[in-house]
C-alpha positions in Angstrom: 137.8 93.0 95.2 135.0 90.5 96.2 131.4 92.8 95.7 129.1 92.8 98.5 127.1 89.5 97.6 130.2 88.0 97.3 131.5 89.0 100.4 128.6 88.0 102.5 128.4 84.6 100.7 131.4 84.0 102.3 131.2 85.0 105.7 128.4 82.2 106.5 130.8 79.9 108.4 131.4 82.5 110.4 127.7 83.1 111.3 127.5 79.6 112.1 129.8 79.4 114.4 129.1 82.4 116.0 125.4 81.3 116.2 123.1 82.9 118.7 125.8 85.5 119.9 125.8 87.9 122.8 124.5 90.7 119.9 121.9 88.9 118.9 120.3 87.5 121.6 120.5 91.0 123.3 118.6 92.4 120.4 116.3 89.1 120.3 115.4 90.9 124.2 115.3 94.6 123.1 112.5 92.8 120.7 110.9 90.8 123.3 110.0 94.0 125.7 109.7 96.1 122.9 106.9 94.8 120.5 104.5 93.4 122.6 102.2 92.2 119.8 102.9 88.8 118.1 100.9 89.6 114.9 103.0 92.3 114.2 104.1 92.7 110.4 107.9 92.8 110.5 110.8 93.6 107.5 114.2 92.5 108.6 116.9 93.9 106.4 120.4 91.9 106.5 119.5 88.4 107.5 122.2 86.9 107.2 121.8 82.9 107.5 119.0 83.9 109.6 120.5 83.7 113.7 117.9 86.7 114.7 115.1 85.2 111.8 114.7 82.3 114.0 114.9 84.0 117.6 111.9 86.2 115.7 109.8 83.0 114.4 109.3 81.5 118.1 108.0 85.1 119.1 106.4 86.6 116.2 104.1 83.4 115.0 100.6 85.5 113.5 101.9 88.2 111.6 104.3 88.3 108.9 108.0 88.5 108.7 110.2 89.4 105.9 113.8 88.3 106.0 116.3 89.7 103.3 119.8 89.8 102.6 122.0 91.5 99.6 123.6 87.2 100.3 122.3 84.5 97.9 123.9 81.8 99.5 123.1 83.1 103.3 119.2 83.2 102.3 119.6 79.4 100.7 121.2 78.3 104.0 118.6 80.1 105.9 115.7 78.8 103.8 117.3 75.2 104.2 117.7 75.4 108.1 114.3 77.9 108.7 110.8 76.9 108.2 107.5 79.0 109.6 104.4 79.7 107.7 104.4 83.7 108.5 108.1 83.6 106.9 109.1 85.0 103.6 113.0 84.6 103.2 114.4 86.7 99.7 118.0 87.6 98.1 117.9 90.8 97.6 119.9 94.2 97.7 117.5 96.4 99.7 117.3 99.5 97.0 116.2 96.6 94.8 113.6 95.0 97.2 109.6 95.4 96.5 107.8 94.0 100.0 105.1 92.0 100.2 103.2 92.7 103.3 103.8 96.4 103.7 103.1 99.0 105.4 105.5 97.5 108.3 104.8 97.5 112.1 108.9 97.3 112.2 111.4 97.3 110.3 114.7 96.6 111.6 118.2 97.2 110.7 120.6 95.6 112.6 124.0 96.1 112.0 123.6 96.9 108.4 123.3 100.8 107.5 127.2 101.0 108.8 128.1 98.8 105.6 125.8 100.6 103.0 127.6 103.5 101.1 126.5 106.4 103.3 125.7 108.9 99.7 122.8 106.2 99.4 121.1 106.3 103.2 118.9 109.0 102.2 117.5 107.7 99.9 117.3 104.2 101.7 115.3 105.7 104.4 112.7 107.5 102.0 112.1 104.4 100.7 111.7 102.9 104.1 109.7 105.7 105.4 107.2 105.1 102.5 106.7 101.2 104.3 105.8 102.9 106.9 102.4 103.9 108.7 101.4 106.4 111.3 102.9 103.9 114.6 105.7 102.3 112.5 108.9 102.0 114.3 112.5 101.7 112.7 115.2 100.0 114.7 118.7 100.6 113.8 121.4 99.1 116.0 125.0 100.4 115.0 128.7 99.7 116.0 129.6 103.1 118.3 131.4 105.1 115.4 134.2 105.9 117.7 134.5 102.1 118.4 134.9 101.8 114.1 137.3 104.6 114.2 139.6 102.7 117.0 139.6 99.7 114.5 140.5 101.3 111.4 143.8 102.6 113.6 144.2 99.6 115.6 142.4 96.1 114.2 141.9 96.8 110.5 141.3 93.4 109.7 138.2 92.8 112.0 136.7 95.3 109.5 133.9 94.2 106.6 134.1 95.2 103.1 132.5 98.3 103.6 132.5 99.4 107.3 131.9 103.4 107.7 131.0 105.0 110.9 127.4 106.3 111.0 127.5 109.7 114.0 123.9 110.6 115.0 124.1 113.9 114.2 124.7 113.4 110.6 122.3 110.5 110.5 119.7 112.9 112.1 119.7 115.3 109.4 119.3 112.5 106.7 116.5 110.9 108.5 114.8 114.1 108.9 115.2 115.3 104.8 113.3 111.4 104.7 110.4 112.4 106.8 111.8 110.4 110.2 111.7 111.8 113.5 114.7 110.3 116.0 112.0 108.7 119.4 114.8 106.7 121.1 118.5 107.0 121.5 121.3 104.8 123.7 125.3 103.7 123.7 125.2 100.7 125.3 127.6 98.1 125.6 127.8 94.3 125.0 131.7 93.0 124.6 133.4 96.9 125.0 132.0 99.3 127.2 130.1 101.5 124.9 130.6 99.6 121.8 127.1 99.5 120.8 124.4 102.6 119.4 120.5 101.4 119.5 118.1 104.1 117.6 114.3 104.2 117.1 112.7 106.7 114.2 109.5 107.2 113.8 107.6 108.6 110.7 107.4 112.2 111.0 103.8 113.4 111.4 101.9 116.9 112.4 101.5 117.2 116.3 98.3 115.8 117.7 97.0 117.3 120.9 96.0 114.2 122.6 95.3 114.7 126.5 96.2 112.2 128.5 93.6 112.6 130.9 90.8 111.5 127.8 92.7 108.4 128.7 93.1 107.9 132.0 90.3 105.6 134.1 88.5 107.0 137.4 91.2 105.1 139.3 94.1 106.9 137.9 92.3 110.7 137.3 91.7 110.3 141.4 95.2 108.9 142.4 96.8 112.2 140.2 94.4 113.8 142.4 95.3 113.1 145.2 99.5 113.3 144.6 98.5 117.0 143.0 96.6 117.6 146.7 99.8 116.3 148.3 102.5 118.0 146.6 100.6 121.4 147.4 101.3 120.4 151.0 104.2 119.1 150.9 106.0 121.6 149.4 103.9 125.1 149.5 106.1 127.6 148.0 106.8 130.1 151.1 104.5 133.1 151.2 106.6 135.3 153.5 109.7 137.2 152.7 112.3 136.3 154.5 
């Protein structure tokens, strides 16, 4: 049987041709309206030949950006088709992997924890969590494991090497033994209704009192104001029995 690296190195025609799919551009968007600040330091695990690196290096041109991949050959393909000065592009299996630029903004994972050997995502995400800082975001994007479930029954052969499902409530309770709180959860769909699970985790901190009205302008206190005022009128609770 082929090992991962192997594997991989050999599914880059496939990358190719697929090239800027319907998956990736989607999550080139979720990117877009999520992480509103260019200079943000960014570790991208599972690479590939680099279809999503490059979406990133037109957006993400002042901070830094880490590419990996468990592939050899997909990183030497990338590194001979990708060039930005904020890029760092390396081979490597991420229990291996020493960053450069960390603590990360973001890391993402994107369509890879489904293929790492699920006795190993706890301590994957300690190490992750450790990257971290206090407003660090993790992005995992998943196949739905139901939609992994139908396949192993009924298309076998569209399977990877190692293709597990990954159900939230098991992956909440690893997250959480690695210090990461769940912030986001959403099925969504992009070629079979529901066949798609995006997930944000955040580094687990003490709660922090912060009032939102020590942020709020004059403008905004006075509009909340006036919508409190309102809704007493609008809808006074009755003061008569009936």
């Amino acid at each position: 049987m082929d090992t991962n690296k192997e594997f991989y190195d050999k599914f880059i025609p496939y990358q190719v041709n697929s090239g800027i799919n319907d998956r990736i551009y989607h999550l080139y968007k979720r990117l877009d309206a999520l992480v509103t600040n260019n200079k943000s330091n960014i570790l991208e695990i599972g690479c590939g030949i680099g279809s999503l690196t490059y979406l990133l290096t037109r957006k993400f041109k002042h901070g830094q950006l880490e590419s990996i991949d468990i592939s050899p050959e997909s990183i030497k393909y990338a590194k001979q088709h990708l060039s930005a000065p904020n890029l760092q592009l390396t081979a490597s299996n991420i229990m291996e992997y020493e960053p450069v630029n960390k603590p990360f903004d973001y890391i993402l994972m994107f369509d890879v924890l489904e293929h790492i050997p699920i006795e190993t995502h706890e301590l994957l995400l300690t190490k992750l969590c450790s990257w971290m800082h206090h407003d660090s975001q993790l992005f995992i994007n998943i196949p739905n494991p139901g939609y992994i479930l139908h396949d192993r029954k009924n298309n076998p052969g569209s399977l990877q090497e190692i293709d597990q499902p990954i159900f939230i409530d098991d992956l909440i309770s690893v997250t959480s033994k690695a210090s990461l709180d769940l912030e986001y959860f959403e099925t969504y769909s992009i070629w079979v209704k529901d066949d798609y699970q995006f997930i944000i985790f955040k580094k687990k901190d003490e709660f922090e009192e912060i009032k939102l009205s020590d942020e709020q302008s004059i403008f905004n206190k006075t509009i909340i104001w006036l919508q409190r005022k309102w809704r007493r009128i609008r809808y006074k609770y009755p003061t008569k029995s009936r």
